[in-house]
C-alpha positions as CSV (number, residue, x, y, z in Angstrom):
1,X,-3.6,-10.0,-5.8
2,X,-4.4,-9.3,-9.6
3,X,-3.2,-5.1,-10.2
4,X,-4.3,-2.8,-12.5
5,X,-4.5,1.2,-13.0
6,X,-7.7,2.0,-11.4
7,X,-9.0,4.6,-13.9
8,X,-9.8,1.6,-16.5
9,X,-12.9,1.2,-14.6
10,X,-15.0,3.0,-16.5
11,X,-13.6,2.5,-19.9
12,X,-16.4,0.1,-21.4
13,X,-20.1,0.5,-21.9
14,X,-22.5,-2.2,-21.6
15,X,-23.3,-4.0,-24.6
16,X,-27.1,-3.3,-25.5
17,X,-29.7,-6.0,-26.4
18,X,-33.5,-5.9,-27.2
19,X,-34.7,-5.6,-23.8
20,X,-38.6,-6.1,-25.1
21,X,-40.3,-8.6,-25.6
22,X,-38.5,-10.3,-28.3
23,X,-35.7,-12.9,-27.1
24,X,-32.3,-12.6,-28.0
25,X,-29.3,-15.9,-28.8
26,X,-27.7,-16.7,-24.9
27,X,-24.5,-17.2,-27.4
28,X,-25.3,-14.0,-29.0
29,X,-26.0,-12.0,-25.4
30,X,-22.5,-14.1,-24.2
31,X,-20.6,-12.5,-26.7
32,X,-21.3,-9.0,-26.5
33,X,-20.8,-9.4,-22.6
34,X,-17.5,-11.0,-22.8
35,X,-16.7,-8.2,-25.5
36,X,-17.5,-5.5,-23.1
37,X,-15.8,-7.2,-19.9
38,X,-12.4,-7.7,-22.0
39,X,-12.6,-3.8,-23.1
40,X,-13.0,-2.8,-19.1
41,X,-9.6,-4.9,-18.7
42,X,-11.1,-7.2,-16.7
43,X,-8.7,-10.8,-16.6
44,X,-11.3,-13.3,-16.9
45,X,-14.1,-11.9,-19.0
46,X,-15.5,-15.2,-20.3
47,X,-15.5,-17.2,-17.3
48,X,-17.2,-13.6,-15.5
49,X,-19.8,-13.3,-17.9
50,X,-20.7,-17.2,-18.1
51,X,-21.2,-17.0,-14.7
52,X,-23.5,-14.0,-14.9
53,X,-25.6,-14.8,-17.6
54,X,-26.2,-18.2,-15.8
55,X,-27.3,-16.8,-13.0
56,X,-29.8,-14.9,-14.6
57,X,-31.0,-17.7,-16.3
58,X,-31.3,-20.1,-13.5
59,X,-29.4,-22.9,-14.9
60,X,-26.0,-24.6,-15.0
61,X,-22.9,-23.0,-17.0
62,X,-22.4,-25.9,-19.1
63,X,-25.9,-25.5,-20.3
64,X,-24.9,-22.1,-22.4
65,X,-22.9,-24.4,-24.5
66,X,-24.6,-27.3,-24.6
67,X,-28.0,-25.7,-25.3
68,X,-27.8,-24.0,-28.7
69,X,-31.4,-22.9,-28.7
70,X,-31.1,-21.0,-25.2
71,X,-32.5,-17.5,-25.3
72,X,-32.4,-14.4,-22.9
73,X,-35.5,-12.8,-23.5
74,X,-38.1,-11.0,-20.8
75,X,-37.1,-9.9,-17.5
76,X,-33.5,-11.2,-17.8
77,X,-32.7,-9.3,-20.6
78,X,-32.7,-6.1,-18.5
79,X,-31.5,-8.5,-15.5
80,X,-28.2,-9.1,-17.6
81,X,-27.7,-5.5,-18.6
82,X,-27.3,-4.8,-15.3
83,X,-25.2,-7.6,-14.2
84,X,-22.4,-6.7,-17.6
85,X,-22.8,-2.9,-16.6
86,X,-21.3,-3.5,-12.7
87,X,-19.2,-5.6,-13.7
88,X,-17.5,-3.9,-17.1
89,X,-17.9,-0.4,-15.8
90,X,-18.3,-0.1,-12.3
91,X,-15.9,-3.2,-12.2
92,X,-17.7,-4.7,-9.2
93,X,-16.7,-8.4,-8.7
94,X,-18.8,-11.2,-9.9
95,X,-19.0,-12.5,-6.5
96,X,-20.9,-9.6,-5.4
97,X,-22.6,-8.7,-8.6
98,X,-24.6,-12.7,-7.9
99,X,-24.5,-12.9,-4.5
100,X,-22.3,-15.6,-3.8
101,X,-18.9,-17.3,-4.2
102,X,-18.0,-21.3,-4.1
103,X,-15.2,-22.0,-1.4
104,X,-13.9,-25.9,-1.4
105,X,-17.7,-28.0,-1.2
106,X,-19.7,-25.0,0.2
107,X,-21.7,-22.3,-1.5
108,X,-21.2,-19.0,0.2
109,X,-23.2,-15.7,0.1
110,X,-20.8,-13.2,-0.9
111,X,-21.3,-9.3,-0.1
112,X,-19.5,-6.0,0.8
113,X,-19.4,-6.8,4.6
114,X,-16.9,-9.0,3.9
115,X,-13.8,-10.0,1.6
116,X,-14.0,-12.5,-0.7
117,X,-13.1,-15.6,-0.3
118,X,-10.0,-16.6,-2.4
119,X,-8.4,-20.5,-3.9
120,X,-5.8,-19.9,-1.9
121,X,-7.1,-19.5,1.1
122,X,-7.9,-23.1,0.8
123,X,-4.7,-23.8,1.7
124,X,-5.3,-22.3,5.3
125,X,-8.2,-25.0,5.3
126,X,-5.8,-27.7,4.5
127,X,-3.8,-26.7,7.3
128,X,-6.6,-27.3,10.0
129,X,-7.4,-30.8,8.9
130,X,-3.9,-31.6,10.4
131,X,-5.8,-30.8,13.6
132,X,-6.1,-33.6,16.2
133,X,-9.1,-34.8,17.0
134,X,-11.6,-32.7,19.1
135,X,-9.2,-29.5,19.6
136,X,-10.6,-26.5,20.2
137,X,-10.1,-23.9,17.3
138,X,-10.2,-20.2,16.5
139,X,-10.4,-18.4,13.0
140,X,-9.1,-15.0,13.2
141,X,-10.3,-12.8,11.0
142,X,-13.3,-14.7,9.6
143,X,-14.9,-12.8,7.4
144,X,-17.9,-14.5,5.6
145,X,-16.9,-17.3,7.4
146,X,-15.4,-19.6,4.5
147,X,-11.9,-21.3,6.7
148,X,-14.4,-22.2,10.1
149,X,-17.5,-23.8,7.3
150,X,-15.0,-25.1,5.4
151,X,-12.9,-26.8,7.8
152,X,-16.0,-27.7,10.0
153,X,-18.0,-28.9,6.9
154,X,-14.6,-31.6,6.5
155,X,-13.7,-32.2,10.2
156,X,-17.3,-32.3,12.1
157,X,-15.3,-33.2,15.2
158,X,-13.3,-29.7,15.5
159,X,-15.0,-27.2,18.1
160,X,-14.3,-24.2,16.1
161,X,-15.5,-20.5,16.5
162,X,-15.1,-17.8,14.2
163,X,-13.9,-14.2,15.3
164,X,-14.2,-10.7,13.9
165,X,-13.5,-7.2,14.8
166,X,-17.0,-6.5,12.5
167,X,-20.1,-6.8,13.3
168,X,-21.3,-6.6,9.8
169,X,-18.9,-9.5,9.0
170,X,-20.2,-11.5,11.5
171,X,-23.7,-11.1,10.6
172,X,-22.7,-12.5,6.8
173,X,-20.9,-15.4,8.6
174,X,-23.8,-16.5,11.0
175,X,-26.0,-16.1,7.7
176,X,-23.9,-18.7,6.2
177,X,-23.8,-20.7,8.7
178,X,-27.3,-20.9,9.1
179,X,-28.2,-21.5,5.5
180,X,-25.4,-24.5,5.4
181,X,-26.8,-25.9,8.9
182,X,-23.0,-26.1,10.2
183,X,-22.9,-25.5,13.9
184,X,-20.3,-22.9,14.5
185,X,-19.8,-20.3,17.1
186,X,-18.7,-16.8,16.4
187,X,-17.5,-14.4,18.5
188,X,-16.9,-10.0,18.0
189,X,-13.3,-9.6,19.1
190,X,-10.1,-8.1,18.5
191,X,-8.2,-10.9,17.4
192,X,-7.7,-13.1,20.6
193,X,-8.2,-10.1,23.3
194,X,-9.4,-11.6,26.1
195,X,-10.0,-15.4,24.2
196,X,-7.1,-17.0,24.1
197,X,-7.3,-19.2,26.9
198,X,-10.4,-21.1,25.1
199,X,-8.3,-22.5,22.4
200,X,-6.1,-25.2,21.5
201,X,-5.4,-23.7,17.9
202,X,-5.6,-20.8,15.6
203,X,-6.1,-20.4,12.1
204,X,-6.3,-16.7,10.6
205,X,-6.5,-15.0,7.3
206,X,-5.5,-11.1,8.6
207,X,-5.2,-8.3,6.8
208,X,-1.2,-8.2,5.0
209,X,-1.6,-5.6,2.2
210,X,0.7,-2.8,2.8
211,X,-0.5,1.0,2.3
212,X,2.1,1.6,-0.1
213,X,0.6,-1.2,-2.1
214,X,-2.7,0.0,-2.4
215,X,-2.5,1.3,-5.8
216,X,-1.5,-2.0,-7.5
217,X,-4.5,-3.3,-6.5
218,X,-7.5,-4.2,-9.2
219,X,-10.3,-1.9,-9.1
220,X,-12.4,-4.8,-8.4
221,X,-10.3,-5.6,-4.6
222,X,-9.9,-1.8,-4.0
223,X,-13.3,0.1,-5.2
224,X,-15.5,-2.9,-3.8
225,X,-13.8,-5.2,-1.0
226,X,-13.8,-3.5,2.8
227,X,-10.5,-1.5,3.4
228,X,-10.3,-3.4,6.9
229,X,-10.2,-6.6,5.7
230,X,-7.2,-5.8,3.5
231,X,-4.7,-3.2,4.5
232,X,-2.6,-3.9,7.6
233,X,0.3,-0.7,7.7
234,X,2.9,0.0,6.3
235,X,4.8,-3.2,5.9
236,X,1.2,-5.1,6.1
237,X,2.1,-6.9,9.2
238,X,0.2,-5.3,11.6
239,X,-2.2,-7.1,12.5
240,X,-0.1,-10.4,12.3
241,X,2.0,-8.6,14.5
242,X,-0.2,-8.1,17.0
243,X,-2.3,-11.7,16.9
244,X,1.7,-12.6,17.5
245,X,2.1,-10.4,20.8
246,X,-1.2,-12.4,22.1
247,X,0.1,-16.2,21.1
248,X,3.1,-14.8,23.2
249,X,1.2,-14.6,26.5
250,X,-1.1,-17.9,25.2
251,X,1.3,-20.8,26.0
252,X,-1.9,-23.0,25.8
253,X,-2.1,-22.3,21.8
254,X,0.1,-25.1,20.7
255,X,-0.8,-24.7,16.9
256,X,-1.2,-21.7,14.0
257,X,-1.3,-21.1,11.0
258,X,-1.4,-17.6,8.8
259,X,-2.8,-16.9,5.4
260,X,0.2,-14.6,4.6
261,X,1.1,-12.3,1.3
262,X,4.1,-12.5,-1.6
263,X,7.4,-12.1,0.0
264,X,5.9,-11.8,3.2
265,X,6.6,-15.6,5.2
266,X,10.0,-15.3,6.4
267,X,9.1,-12.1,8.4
268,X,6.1,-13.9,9.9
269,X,7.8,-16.9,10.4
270,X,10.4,-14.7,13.0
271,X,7.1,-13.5,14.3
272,X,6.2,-17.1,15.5
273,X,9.7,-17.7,16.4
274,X,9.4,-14.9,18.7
275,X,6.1,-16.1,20.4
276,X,7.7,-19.6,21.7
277,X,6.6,-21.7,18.1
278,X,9.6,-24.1,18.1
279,X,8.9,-25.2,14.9
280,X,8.0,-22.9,11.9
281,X,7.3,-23.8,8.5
282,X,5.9,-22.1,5.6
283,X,3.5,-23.6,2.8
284,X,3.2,-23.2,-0.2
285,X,0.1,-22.5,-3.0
286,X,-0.6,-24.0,-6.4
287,X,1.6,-20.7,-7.8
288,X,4.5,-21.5,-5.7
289,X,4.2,-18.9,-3.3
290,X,4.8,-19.3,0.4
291,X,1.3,-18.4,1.6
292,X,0.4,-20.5,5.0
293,X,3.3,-20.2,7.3
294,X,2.2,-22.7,10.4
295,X,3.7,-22.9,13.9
296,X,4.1,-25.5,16.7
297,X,4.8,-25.6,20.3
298,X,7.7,-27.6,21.9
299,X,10.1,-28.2,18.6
């Protein structure tokens, strides 16, 4: 994950516009945002404040460069303000500041209950639709739900139930379930306490940032995102860890794969070795880092 010092936060105003009546240039209002977002240090300050003002607006992103005589006048005027002022000073993510966040075809309401879904969790995705037909699967750690829509949204056949230790979590993911119409279960848990027996395979994006990381974290991940849903002790294995001690006494679980950090996949992968996975491999994302590491009974 991105890192930067965490008292840049507050570094940059918010640029000011006529908030009246009168209307003001969308390339004009673009401008001054992406001006303040760069000076807050923030990495992506043109793709952020596209993605803002077009929310505001109500229309597509291509449409601020395709539309020269687009205006921000009225209501959104103040609307955008607001948006550039979270996100340049407060540094609040973009995900949060509109509410949602795309993850593979789906389009997923995004809050502080839960983390926010990232590209490279895709990968995890990409590992379930190796599933045979029909299994019965589990994601750990669900969050907002993105891996269980996801992979159900692409592999309707899959009985798959999302877990989470919060409640608050789970609410965001039923939401989104709900709103996208896939049928789902989810389930409040620790991990696979008491569950295991009801699946055939496990797919779980766990905490794995150790404490002694915590400050080379962006201000966005560590002023905004839930501290559950990222720290995990002081090597950032403990909850993998202990979803490992469970697969241990789960013989029946033939297949998993973990959403795992930098430098972290050899370690897990003994961790599967450990709980009778025969075979252990580890995947890797579009950055070249070993990220998925996936496990299978009987060699």
């Amino acid at each position: 994950m991105p890192g930067s010092e965490r008292d840049r936060a507050g570094a940059a105003p918010a640029p000011r516009w006529n908030a009246g009546a009168g209307a003001n240039s969308a390339r004009d209002a673009l401008q001054g945002a992406i001006t303040a977002i760069s000076a807050a240090g923030c990495a992506t300050p043109r793709l952020d404040a596209e993605v803002m003002l077009a929310d505001v607006l109500g229309v597509p992103r291509e449409r601020l460069i395709t539309d020269p005589g687009l205006v921000v006048q009225g209501p959104a005027v103040r609307a955008f303000q607001d948006a550039v002022r979270r996100r340049a000073v407060a540094r609040e993510p973009v995900a949060y500041i509109v509410g949602r966040r795309s993850f593979r075809r789906l389009e997923l309401a995004s809050d502080t209950r839960a983390l926010i879904p990232r590209p490279e969790t895709e990968l995890l995705v990409e590992a379930g639709l190796a599933l045979a037909h029909g299994l019965r699967v589990a994601d750990v750690g669900t969050g907002s739900g993105a891996v269980a829509l996801a992979l159900k949204d692409e592999r309707p056949d899959l009985q798959i139930t999302g877990i989470d230790i919060s409640e608050q979590a789970l609410e965001l993911a039923r939401a989104n379930s709900r709103g996208l119409g896939l049928d789902v279960s989810w389930l409040a848990g620790d991990l696979l306490e008491g569950v295991a027996d009801r699946f055939d395979a496990v797919l779980a994006n766990l905490p794995y940032v150790a404490e002694a990381d915590r400050a080379l974290l962006a201000p966005e991940i560590l002023l905004h995102e839930p501290d559950e849903a990222l720290f995990a002790g002081a090597d950032g294995l403990t909850a993998v860890r202990a979803l490992a001690e469970q697969l241990a006494r789960a013989p029946g679980i033939g297949y998993v794969a973990l959403e795992v950090g930098e430098g972290q996949a050899s370690r897990v992968a003994q961790l599967l070795l450990g709980a009778g996975f025969g075979s252990v491999a580890a995947e890797r994302d579009l950055a070249g880092v070993e990220r998925v590491v996936v496990g299978r009974r009987g060699g």
